[in-house]
C-alpha positions as CSV (number, residue, x, y, z in Angstrom):
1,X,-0.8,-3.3,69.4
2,X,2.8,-2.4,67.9
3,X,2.3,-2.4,64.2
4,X,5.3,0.0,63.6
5,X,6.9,-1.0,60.1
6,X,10.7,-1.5,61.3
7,X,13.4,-2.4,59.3
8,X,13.9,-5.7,60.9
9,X,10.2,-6.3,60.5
10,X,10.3,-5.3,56.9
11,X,13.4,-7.7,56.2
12,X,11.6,-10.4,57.8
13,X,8.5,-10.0,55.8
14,X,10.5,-9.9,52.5
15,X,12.8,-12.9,53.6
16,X,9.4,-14.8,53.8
17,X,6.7,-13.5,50.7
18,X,9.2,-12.4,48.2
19,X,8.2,-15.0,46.4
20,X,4.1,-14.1,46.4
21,X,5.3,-10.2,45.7
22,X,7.1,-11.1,42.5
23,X,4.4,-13.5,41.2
24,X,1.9,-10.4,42.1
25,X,3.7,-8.4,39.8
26,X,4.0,-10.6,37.0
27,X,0.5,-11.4,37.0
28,X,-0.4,-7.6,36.9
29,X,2.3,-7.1,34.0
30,X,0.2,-10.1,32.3
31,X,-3.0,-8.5,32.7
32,X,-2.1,-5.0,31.7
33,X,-0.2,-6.9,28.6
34,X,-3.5,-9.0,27.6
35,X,-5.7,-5.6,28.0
36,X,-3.5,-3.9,26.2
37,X,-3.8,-6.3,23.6
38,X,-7.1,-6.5,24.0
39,X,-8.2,-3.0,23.3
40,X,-5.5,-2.4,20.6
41,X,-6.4,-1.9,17.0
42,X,-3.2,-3.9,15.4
43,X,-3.5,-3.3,11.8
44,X,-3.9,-5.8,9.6
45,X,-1.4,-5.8,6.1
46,X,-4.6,-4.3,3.7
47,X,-4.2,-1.5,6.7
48,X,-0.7,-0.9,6.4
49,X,0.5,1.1,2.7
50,X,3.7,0.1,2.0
51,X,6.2,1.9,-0.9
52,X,9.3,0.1,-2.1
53,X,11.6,1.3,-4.1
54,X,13.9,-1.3,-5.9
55,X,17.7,-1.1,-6.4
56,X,19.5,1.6,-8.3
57,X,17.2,4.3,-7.1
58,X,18.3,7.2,-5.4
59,X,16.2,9.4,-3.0
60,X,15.6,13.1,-3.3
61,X,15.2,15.7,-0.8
62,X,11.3,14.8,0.0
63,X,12.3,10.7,0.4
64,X,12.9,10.9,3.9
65,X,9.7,13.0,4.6
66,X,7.2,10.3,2.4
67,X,5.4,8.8,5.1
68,X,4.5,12.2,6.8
69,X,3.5,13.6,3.6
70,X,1.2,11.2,2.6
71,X,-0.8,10.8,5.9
72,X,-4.4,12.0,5.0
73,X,-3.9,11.2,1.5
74,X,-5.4,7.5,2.2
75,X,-9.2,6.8,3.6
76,X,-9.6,5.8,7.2
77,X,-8.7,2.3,6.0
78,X,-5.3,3.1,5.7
79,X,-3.8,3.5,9.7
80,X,0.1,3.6,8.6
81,X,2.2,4.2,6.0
82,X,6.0,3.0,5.3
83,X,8.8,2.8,2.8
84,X,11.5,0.8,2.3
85,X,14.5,0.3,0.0
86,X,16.1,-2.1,-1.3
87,X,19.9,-2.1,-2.3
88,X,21.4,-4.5,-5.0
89,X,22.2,-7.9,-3.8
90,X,21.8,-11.1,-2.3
91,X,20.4,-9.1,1.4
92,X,18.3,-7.1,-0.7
93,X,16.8,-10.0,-3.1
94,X,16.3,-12.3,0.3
95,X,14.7,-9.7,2.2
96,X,12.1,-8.2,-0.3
97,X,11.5,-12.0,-0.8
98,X,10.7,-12.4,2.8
99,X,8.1,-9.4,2.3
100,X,7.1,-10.4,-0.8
101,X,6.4,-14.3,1.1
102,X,3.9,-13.1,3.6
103,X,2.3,-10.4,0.8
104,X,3.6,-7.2,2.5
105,X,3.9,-4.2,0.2
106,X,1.4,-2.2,-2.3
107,X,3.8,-0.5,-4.5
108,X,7.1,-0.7,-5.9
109,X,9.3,2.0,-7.8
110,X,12.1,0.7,-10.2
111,X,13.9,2.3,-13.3
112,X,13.5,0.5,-16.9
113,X,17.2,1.6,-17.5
114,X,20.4,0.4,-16.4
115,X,24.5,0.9,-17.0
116,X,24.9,-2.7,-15.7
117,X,26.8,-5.0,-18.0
118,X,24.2,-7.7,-18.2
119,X,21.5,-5.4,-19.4
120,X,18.7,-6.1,-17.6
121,X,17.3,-3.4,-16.2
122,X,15.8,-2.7,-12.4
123,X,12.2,-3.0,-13.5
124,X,12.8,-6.1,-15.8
125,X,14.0,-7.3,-12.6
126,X,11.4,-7.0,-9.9
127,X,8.9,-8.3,-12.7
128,X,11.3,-11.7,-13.6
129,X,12.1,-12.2,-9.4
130,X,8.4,-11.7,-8.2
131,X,6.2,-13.1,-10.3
132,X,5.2,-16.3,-11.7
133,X,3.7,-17.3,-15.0
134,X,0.7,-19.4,-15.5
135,X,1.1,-21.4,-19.0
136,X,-1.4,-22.2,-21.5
137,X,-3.2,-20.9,-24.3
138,X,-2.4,-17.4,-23.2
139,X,0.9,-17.0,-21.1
140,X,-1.2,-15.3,-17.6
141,X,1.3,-13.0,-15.1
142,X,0.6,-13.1,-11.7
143,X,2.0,-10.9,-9.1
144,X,1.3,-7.5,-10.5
145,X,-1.6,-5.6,-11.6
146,X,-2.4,-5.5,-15.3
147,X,-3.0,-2.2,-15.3
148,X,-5.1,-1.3,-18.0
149,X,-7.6,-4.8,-16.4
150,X,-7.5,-2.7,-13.0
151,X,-8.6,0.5,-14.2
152,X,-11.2,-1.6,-15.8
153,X,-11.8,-3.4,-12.3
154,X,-12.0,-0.1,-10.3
155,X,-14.6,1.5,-12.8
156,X,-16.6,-1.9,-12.3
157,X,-15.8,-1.3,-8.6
158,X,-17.4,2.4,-8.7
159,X,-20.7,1.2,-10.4
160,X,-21.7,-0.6,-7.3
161,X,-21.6,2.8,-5.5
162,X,-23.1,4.8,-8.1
163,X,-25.7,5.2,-11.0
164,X,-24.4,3.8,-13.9
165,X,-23.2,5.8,-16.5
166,X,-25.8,7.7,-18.7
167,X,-24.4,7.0,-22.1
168,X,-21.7,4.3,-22.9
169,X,-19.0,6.5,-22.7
170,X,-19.2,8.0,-19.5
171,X,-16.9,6.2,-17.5
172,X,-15.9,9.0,-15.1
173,X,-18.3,8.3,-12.5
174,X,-18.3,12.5,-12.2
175,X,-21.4,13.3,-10.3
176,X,-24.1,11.9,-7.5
177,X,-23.7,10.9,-4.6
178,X,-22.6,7.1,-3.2
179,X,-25.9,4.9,-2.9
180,X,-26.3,4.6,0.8
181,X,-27.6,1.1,1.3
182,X,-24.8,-0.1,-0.5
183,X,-22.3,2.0,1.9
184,X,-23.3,0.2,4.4
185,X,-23.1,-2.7,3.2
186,X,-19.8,-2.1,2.0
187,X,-18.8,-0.9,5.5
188,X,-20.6,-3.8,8.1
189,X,-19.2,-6.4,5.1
190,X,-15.6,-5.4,6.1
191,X,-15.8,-4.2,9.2
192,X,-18.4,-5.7,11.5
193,X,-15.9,-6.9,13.5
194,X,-13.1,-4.3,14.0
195,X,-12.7,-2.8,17.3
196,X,-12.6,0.6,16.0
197,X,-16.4,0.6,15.6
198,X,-18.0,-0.8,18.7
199,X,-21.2,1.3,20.1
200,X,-23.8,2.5,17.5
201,X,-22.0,5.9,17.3
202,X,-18.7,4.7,16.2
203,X,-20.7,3.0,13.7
204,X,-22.6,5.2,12.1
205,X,-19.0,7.9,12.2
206,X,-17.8,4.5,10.2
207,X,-20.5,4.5,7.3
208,X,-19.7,8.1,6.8
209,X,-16.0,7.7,6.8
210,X,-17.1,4.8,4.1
211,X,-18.9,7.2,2.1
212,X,-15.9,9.4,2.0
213,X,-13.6,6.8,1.5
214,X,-15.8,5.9,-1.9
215,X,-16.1,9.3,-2.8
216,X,-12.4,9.6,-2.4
217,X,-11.8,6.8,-4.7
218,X,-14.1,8.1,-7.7
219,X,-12.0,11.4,-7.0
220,X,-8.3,9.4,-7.3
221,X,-9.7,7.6,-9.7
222,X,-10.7,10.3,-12.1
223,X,-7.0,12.2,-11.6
224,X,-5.5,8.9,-12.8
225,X,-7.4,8.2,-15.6
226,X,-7.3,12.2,-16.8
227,X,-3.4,11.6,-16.6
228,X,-3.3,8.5,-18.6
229,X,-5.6,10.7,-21.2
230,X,-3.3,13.7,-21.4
231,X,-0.1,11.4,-21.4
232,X,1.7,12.3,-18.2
233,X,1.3,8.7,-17.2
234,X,1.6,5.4,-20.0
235,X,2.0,2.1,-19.4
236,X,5.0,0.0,-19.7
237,X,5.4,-3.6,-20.6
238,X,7.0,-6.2,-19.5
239,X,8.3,-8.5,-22.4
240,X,8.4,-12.2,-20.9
241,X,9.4,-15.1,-23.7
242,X,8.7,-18.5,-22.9
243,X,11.8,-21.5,-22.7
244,X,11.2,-21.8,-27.2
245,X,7.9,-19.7,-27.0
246,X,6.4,-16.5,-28.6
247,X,6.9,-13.5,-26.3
248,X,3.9,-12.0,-24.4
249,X,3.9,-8.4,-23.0
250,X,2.4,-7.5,-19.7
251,X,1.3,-3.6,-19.0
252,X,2.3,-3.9,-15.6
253,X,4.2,-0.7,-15.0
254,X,3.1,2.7,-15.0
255,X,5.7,5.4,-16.5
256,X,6.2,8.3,-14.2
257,X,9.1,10.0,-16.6
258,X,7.0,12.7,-17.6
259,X,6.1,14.1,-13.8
260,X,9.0,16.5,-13.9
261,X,9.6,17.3,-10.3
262,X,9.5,13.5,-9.3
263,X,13.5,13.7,-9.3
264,X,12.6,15.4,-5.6
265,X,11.4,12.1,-4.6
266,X,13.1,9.1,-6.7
267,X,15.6,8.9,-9.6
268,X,18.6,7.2,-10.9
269,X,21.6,8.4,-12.9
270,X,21.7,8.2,-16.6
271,X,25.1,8.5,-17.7
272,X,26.1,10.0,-14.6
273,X,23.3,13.0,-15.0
274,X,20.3,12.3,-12.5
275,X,17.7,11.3,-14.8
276,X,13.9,10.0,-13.9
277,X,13.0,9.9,-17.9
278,X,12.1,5.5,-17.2
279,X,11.0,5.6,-14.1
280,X,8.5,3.0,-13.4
281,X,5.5,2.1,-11.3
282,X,4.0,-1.6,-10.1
283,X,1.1,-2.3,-8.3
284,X,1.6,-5.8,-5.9
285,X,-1.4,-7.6,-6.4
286,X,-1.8,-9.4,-2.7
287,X,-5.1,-11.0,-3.7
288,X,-7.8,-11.0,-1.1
289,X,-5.3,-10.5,1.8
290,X,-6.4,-6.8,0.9
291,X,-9.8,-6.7,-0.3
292,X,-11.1,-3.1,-1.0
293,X,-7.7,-1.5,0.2
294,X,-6.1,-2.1,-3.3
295,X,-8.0,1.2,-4.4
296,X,-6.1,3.2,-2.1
297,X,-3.4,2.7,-4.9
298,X,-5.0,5.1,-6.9
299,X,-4.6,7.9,-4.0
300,X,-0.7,7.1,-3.9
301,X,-0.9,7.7,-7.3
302,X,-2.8,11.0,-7.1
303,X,-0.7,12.8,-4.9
304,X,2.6,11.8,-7.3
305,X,0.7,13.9,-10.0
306,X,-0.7,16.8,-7.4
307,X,2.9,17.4,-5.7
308,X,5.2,16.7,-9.1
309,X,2.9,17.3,-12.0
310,X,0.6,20.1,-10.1
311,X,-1.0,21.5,-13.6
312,X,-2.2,17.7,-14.3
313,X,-3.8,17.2,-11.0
């Protein structure tokens, strides 16, 4: 039998099932594309930390290598980390509203001073544009942490891990080690159904990167708090009057001006000298989209007073 593959015979073969090759191919390409899928851990927005830095902010000589720096600064919950900034404008304002709509970053840097004419300063800003206000009794802001209530909510957090406190005043949550049942609970509760954790080995590596994760956060935690104690973070309010109201103040920023070296990272120019002496910080507060992650603020936190205010840390 001739079964020699000739040119002619090839042609003719072609000229008749080109049609079966190419939908053999697409199928494959389908398949690999749904496996790849499949198998993929996409991560979720709690997964993804996100800086912004509003208008009128200027980066330093470590902005562009942010990301990097702060890989391993998070817990395994955190699988990427990105900036972004956003100039002054109408392109700006519409796309940190588009972020903003589907809950997409966890921090935002601005500066409570300004040259503009108007007077309103960055900071004042970000707070009026992306936030709303919830009238009654008591004015509520929503958008942004309060921080002072979120320091309060992360010790309340911690006591769920830990022994509480011995006397009434210790809040530091300084020794002992994470109660395991409650780990674990922590850990199936939020991720019994990720694909990162599959057979019962990748399970129990996940309960111990929960314990650390925990441990990390009293550890964050405790930085931050020392900070606020010693001064080299404060809070900074945001004055919001009501249409023929009383004004209310909201502590929703934190003040970084006194972490020298931050002008490496972020800062503005005061009368043309650079300057980071009102540079402030806001937590987004994106609800239950990001359940436990909205501790791994505290981390981001931490390694602005380790890298710029290193005899705070």
């Amino acid at each position: 039998m001739d079964a020699k593959i000739t040119k002619q015979r090839l042609a003719v073969f072609l000229s008749y099932d080109w049609l079966k090759i190419l939908g053999v191919v697409a199928a494959a390409i389908l398949l690999l594309y749904v496996l790849f899928v499949m198998i993929t851990t996409r991560p979720t927005i709690a997964q993804v930390y996100t800086v912004y830095t509003y208008y009128g902010l200027n980066i330093g000589r470590d902005s562009p290598s942010l990301e990097r720096n702060l890989n391993g600064k998070f817990s395994y919950e955190i699988l990427e980390v990105e900036m972004e900034n956003f100039e002054e404008g109408s392109l700006g304002e519409q796309a940190l509203s588009a972020r903003r709509g589907v809950l997409e970053g966890d921090v935002v840097l601005a500066a409570d001073f300004t040259e503009a004419q108007d007077g309103i300063t960055p900071f004042e800003r970000v707070c009026a544009n992306y936030t709303s206000f919830i009238a009654g009794p008591q004015v509520t802001l929503k958008g942004f942490y309060d921080i002072p209530a979120f320091m309060e909510e992360t010790r309340n957090y911690l006591t769920r891990f830990f022994d509480l406190p011995q006397t009434e005043t210790d809040e530091t949550f300084t020794g002992g080690e994470p109660i395991a049942e409650r780990v674990e609970e922590a850990f199936y509760g939020r991720n019994g159904s990720d694909k990162r954790f599959k057979t019962q080995a990748q399970k129990e590596a996940g309960v111990a990167e929960e314990r650390a994760r925990v441990l990390k956060i009293r550890e964050d935690f405790t930085a931050v708090e020392k900070a606020f104690a010693n001064g080299d973070l404060y809070t900074v309010d945001y004055a919001y009057t009501p249409e023929g109201g009383e004004e209310f103040r909201f502590p929703v920023g934190i003040g970084l001006g006194r972490l020298t070296g931050l002008s490496d990272l972020f800062y503005y120019y005061n009368g043309g000298s650079v300057s980071t002496e009102k540079l402030t910080l806001l937590f987004f507060d994106n609800g239950y989209r990001v359940e436990d992650a909205k501790y791994e603020n505290w981390a981001f936190l931490r390694y602005l007073l380790d890298r710029y205010a290193p005899a705070h840390s």
